[in-house]
N, C-alpha and C positions, 0 to 999 in steps of 0.2 A: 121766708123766715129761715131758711139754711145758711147756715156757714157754708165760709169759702172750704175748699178741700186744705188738709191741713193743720186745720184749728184745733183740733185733738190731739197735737201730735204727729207726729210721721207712724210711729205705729198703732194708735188707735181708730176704729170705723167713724169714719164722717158722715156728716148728717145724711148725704142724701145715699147710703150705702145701704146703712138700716134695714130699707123696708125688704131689698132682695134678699136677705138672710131672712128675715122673718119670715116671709112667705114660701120662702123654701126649706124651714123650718118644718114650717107648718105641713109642708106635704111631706115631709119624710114622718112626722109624729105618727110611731103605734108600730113603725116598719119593724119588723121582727129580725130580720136577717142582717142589717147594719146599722151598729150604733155610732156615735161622733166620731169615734175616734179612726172610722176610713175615709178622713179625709188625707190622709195620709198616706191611702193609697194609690199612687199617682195614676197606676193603668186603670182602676174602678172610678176614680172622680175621670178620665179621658171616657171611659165607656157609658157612664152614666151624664154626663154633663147636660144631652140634649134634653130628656128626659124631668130630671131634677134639678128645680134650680140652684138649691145650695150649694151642686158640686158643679153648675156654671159659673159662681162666685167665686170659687175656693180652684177653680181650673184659669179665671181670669186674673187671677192676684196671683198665683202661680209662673201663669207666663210672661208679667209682666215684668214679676220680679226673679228673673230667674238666676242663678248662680249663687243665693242668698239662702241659707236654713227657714223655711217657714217659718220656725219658733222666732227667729231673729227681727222678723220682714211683716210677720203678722201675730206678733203675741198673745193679744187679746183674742183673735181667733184661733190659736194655737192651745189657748186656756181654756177654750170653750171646749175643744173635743175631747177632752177630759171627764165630760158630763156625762152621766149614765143611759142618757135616755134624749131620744129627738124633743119630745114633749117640754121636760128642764133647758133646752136649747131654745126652745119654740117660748117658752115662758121667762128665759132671760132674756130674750133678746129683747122681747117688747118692754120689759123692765127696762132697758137698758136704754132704748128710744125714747120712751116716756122722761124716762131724765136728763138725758143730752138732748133731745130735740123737743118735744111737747112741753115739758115745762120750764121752757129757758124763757128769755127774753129778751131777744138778740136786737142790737143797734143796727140800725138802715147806716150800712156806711155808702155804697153808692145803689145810687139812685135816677133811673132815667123818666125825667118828667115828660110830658108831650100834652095829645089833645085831651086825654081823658083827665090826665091832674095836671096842673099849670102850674105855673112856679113865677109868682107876684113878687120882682127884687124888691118895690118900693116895702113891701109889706114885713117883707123879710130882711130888710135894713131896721123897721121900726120896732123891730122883735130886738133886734141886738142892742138897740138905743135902752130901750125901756125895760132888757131881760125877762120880759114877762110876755107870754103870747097871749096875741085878742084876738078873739073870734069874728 
């Protein structure tokens, strides 16, 4: 049920990115000593990377994109360290899941059939004839 990468934009989080920010989120929530906005720090997101995951996220978009302003390359994550508190990060992000990814309803554009679902042309010609599918 994920979109292709992309589908959001070139700068917004694709579906299957989601869940590594939230989860690493979720372990920095209550951290006293850094709030969002050391992602910023490039030497503390290098020292911290293996440790936490959000600054593996934010260390891997980083080098992939490099020569680029974060703000420019990752906006939407750029907006986020803005937020006062891991906890607000930790609770938008799954807000933010839940809406691009849980309650979408994305179209099967490709699909590889085999032994467990089979793919009937005769059946699937008499769909296109009649517009209507039969059970």
């Amino acid at each position: 049920m994920l979109e292709p990468a992309g589908s959001h934009g070139v700068w917004g989080l694709d579906d299957y990115q989601h869940l590594p920010f939230i989860f690493g989120a979720g372990q920095l929530v209550g951290h006293e000593e850094w709030s969002p906005e050391v992602i910023h720090d490039n030497s503390l997101v290098e020292r911290e990377m293996k440790d936490y995951m959000y600054f593996g996220c934010i260390h891997f978009i980083k080098s992939v994109k490099k020569g680029v302003p974060f703000g420019e390359s990752s906006p939407t994550l750029n907006d986020i360290s803005g937020v006062p508190n891991w906890g607000k990060v930790a609770q938008g992000m799954v807000k933010m899941y839940q809406g691009e990814v849980l309650n979408k309803h994305p179209v099967v554009k490709h699909f590889k059939f085999g032994s467990l679902i089979s793919f009937n042309q005769s059946q699937a010609e008499g769909v296109e004839e009649n517009s209507e599918i039969q059970a």
